[in-house]
C-alpha positions in Angstrom: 77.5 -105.8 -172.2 81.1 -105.5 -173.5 82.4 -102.1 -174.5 83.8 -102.0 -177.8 87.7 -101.3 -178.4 87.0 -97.4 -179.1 84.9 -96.5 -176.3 87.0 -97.8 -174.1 90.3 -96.1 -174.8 87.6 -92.7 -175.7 87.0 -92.9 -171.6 90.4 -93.9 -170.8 91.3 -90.3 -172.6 88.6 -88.8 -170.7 89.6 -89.7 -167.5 93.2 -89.1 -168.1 92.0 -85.6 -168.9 90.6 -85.0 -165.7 93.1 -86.4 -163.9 95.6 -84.1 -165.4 93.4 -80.9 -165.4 93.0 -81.9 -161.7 97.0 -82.3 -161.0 97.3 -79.3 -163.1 94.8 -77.0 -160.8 96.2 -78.8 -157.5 99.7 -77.4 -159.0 98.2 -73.8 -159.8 96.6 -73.6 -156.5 100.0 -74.4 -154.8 101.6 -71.8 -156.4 99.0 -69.3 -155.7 99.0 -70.3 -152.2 103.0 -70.2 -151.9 102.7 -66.6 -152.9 100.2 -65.8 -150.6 102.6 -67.2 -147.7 105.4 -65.6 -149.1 103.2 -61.9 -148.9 101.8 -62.9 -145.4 106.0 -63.0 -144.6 106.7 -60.1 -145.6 104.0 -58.1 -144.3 105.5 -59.9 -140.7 108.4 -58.0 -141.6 106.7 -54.5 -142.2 103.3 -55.0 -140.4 102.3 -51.5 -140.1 103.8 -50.1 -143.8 103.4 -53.5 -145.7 100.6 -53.7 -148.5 97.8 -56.1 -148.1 98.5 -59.6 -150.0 97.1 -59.9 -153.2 95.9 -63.9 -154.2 96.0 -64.5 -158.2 93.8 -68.1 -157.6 90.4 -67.7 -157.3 89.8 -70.0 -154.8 92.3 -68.4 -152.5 91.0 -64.5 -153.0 87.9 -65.1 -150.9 90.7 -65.6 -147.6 93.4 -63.2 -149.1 90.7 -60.4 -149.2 89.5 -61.2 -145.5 93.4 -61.3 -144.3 93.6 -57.6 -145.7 90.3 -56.8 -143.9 92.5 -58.2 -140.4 95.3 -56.4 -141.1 93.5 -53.5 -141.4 91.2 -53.8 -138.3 94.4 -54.4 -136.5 96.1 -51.5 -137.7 93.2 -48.8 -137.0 93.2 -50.4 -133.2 97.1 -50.3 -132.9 96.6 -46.4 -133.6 94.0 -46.1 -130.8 96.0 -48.8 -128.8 99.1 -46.2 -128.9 97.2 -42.7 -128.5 96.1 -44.1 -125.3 99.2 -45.3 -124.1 100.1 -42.1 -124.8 97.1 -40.4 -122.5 97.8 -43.3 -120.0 102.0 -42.2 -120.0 100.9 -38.7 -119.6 98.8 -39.2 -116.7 101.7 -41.8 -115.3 104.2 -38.6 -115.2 102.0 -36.4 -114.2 102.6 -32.4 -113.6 106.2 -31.6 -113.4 106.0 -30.2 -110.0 104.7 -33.4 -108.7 106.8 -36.5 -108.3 105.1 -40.2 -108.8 107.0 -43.0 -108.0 105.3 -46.2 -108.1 107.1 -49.6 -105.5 106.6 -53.2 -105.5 106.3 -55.0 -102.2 109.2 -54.8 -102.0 109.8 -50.9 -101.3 111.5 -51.5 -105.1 110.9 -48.9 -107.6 108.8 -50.0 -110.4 107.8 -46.3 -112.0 109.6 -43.1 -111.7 107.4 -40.1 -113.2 108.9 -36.9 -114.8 108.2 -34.7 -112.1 109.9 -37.7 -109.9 113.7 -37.1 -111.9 113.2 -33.4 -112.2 112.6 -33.4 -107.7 115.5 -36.0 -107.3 118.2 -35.5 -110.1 117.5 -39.2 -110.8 116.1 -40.4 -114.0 113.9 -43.3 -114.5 115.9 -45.9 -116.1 118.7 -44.9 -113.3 116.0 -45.8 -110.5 113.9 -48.3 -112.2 114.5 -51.7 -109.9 116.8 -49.6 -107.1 115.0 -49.7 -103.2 113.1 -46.7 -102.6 115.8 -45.7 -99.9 118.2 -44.3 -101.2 115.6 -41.6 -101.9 115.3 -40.4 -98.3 117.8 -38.2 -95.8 119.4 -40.1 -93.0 117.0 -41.7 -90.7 113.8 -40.8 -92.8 113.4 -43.9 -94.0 113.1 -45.7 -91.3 110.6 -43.1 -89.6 108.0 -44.0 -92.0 108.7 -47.7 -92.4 106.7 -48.5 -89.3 103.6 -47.2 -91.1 104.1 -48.4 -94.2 104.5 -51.8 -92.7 100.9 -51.5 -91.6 98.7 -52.7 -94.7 95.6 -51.4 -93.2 97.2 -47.9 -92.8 99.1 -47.9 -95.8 95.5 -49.0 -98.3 93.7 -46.4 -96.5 96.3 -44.2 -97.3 98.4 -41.2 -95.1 100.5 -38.0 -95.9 103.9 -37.2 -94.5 106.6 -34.1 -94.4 109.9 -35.4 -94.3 113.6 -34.8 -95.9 114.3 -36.4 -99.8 117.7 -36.8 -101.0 118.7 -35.5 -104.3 121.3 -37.5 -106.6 124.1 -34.3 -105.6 123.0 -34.9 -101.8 121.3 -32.2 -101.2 118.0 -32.2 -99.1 114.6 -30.8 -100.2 111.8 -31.1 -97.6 108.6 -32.7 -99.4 105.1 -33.6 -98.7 104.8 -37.2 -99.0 101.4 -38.9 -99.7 101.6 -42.7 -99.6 98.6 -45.6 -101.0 97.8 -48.6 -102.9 98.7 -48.5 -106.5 102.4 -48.4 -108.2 101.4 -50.2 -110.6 102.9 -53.4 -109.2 101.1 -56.0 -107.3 100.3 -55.4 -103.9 102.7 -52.1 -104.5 102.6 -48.3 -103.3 102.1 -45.6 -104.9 104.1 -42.3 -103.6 103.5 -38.7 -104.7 106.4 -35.8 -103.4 105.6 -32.2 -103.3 108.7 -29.9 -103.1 107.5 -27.6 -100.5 111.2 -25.1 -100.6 108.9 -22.5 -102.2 106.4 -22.7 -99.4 108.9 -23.2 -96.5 110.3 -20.0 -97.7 107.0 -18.0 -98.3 106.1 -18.6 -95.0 110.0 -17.8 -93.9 109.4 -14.6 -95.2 105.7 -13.9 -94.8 106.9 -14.4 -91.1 109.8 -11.8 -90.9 107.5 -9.5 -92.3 104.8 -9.8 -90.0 107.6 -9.9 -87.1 109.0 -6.5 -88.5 105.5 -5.3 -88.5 104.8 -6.0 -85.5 107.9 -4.8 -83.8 106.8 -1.4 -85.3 103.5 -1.3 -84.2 104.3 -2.2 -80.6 107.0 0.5 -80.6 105.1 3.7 -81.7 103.7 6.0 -79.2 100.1 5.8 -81.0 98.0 3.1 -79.1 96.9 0.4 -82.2 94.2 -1.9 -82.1 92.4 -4.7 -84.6 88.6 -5.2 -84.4 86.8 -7.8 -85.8 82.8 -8.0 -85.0 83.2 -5.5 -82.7 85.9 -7.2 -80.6 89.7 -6.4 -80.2 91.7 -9.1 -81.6 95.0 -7.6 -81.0 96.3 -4.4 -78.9 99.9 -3.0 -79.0 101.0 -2.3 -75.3 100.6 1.7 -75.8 96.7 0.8 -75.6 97.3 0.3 -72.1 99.8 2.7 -71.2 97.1 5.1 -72.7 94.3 3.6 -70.1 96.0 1.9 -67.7 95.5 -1.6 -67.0 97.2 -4.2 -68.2 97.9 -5.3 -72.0 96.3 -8.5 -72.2 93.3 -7.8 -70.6 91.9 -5.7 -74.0 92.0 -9.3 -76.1 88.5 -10.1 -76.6 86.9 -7.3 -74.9 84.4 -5.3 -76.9 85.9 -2.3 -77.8 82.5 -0.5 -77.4 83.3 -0.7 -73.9 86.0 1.8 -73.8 84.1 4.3 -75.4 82.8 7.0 -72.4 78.7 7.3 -72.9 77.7 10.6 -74.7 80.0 8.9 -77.5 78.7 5.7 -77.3 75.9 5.5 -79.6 77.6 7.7 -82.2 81.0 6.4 -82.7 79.5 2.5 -83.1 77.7 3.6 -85.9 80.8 4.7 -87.3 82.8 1.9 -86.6 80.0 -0.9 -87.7 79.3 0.5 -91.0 83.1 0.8 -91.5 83.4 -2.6 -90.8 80.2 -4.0 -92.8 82.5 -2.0 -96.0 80.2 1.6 -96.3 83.0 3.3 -95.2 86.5 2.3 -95.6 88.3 5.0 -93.9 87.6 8.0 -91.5 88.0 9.1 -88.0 86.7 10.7 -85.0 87.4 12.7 -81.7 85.9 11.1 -78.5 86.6 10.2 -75.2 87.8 7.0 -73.8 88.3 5.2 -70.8 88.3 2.2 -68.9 85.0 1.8 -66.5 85.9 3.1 -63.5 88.6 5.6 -64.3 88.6 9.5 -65.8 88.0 9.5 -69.7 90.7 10.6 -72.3 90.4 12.6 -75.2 91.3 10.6 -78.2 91.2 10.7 -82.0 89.9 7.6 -83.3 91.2 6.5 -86.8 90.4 3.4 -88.7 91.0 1.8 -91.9 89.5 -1.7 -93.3 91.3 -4.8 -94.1 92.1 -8.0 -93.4 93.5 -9.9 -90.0 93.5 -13.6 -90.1 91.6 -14.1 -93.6 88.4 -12.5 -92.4 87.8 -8.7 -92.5 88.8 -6.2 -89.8 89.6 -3.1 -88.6 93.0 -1.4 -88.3 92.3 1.6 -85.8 95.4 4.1 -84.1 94.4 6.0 -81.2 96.2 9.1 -80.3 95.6 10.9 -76.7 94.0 14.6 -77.5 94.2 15.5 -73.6 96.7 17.9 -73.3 96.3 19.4 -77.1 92.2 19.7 -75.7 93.2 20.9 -72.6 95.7 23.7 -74.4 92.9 24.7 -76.3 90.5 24.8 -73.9 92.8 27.1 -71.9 93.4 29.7 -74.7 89.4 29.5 -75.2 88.9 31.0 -71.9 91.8 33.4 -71.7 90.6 35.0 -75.3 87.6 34.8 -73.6 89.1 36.9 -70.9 90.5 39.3 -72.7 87.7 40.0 -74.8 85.3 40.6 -71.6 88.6 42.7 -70.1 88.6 45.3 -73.6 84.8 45.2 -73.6 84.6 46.8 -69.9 87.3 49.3 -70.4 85.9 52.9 -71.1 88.7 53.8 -73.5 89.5 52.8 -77.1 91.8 49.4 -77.0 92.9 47.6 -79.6 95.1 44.1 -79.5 97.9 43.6 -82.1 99.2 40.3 -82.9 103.3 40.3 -83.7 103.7 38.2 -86.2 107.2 37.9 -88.3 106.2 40.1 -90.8 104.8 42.9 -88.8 102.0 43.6 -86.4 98.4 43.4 -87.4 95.2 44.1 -85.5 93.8 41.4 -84.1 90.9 42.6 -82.3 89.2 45.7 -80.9 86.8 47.1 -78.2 83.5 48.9 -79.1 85.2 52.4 -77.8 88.2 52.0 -80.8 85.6 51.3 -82.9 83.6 53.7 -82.5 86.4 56.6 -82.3 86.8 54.8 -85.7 84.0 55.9 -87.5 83.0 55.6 -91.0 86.5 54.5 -91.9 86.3 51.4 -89.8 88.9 48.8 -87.8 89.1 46.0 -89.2 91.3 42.7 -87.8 94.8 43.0 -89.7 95.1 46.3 -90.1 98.8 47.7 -89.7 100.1 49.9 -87.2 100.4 52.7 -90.3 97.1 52.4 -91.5 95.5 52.5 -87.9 98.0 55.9 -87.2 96.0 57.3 -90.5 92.8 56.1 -89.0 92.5 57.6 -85.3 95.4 60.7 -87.2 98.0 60.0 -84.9 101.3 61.8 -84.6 104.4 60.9 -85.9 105.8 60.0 -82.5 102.7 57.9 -81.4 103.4 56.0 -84.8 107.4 55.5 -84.0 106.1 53.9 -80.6 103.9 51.4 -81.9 106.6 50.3 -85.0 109.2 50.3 -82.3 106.8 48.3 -79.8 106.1 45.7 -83.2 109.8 45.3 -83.9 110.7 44.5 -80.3 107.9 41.8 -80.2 108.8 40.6 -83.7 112.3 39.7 -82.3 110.6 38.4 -79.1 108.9 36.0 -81.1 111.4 34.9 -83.4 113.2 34.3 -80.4 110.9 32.1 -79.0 
């Protein structure tokens, strides 16, 4: 069948309609798409500020709106990305006290922490690809090299003392701990511990205890630590006070010393002293070493520490002649009072003191010539005169008698 002139050049229209709706759509969709490049370039220029791009084709704003979606997703995990880099860079410098230096293979520094500049003087970018060397005093270096060469020591990991250099020279004694890490392959991770404040602590901790010391070993007093019981330490007057010889009381029980009728009851005192019921206190006894005569001594104690565990910090002072003194004026006042109690007539004792004469004491005869008015220890001279009604000249005897033994004993 032939088509007729019309219809023909009707679907030659028609298809020249289509073809130029299609070239027309191609060419709208180029454009569109040209833009969207042109947005995706210059969000590359401002990736994190840059707004999402925008497609004015329909066929393209299914992919424009997922590209937004991307950039985004990558946004929110740049954000995290960089809060923990900045949790890992905290943990990579570490305390400021405490230096972290991070080598290659090499012995090359690859990291330098924080605390690492503020020990050395050095700063990172100064040190960053330098050999860990120039780090160490003279000859340090090459004391730990011979372990570090050992990979079996050095992944297991070891800890050092020795000299670091500082960038003005000066040297600062550190506690070096060495092991796998560094963040470098097959590297070493170093950590440095100024130890000036410690060297001097203890610098000064010891004076003190050597002052302390000198002065306990140089008083008269005899001193003595116990712990459980035991003396842990005895100054060298605990064995001029007992004899024997100094070191021969370290480690003995102390409860040995003590002479038996004081046994049972100074222990007590000293254990619950030392189990904290009673943190101070003292006591007279008598002490001795077996086999020779006892002392009298005054026991005094106070709790504390001696070599981080609790103790007891006792002084022990000789009571024999100060016992034997007063044992002595005991029995002569004994004496004297058995002397004026066998005498028929009336005696009474004065004691001159420095403001006068006073009675001290008197024997039943002078207390009964007495009477109703009574004698009565420190009476004066005058009132006893008005007592037994002695004359005037009796009287000037006894004043003159008190002021001669007033001067006698301001004398003495």
């Amino acid at each position: 069948m032939t088509l007729s002139a019309p219809i023909l050049i009707g679907l030659l229209a028609v298809a020249a309609a289509i073809a130029i709706a299609a070239i027309w759509s191609r060419a709208r969709t180029g454009a569109a798409a040209g833009d969207l490049a042109r947005a995706l370039a210059e969000l590359r220029r401002h990736p994190r500020v840059g707004a999402a791009p925008q497609a004015a084709h329909p066929a393209l704003q299914p992919a424009a709106a997922a590209v937004g979606e991307l950039i985004e997703d990558l946004r929110a995990l740049l954000v995290r990305a960089e809060e923990r880099a900045g949790v890992l860079q905290s943990l990579a410098d570490g305390p400021g006290d405490v230096a972290l230096i991070g080598l290659d293979a090499e012995w090359v520094v690859a990291s330098f922490s924080r605390g690492a500049s503020e020990l050395t003087g050095w700063g990172a970018d100064e040190m960053s690809g330098r050999h860990v060397e120039i780090l160490f005093a003279p000859g340090e270096w090459e004391r730990l090299l011979p372990k570090l060469a050992r990979r079996t020591l050095r992944e297991a990991g070891f800890a050092e003392t020795a000299r670091l250099l500082t960038r003005e020279g000066r040297e600062r004694t550190c506690r070096l701990s060495f092991g796998p890490g560094g963040g470098a392959q097959a590297g070493t991770l170093v950590v440095a511990r100024d130890l000036g404040a410690e060297i001097e602590l203890e610098r000064r901790l010891r004076q003190s205890e050597e002052r302390h010391r000198s002065l306990v070993e140089s008083i008269k007093d005899a001193v003595v630590v116990l712990q459980e019981g035991r003396v842990v330490y005895a100054n060298p007057a605990l064995a001029r006070l007992l004899g024997g010889e100094r070191g021969e009381f370290n480690g003995k029980l102390f409860k040995e010393l003590i002479e038996a009728r004081d046994l049972l009851r100074v222990v007590d005192l000293l254990t619950r002293a030392e189990r904290g019921t009673a943190e101070t206190d003292e006591v007279v006894c008598r002490l001795a070493r077996p086999g020779t005569p006892p002392i009298e001594a005054r026991l005094t104690w106070a709790a504390t520490e001696y070599g981080g565990r609790r103790a007891l910090y006792c002084t022990i002072s000789d009571m024999s002649d100060r016992v034997r003194q007063e044992r002595a004026l005991s029995d002569s006042e004994a004496r004297l009072r058995s002397t004026l109690e066998a005498a028929a007539d009336a005696l009474v004792v004065f004691n001159v003191t420095p403001s006068g004469m006073k009675v001290a004491s008197a024997n039943r005869a002078a207390i009964a010539l007495a009477g109703e008015a009574g004698l009565a220890p420190g009476m004066t001279p005058a009132t006893l005169a008005g007592r037994f009604a002695l004359p005037a000249d009796a009287l000037a005897v006894l004043l003159a008698a008190a002021g001669e033994g007033r001067d006698a004993a301001r004398a003495g």
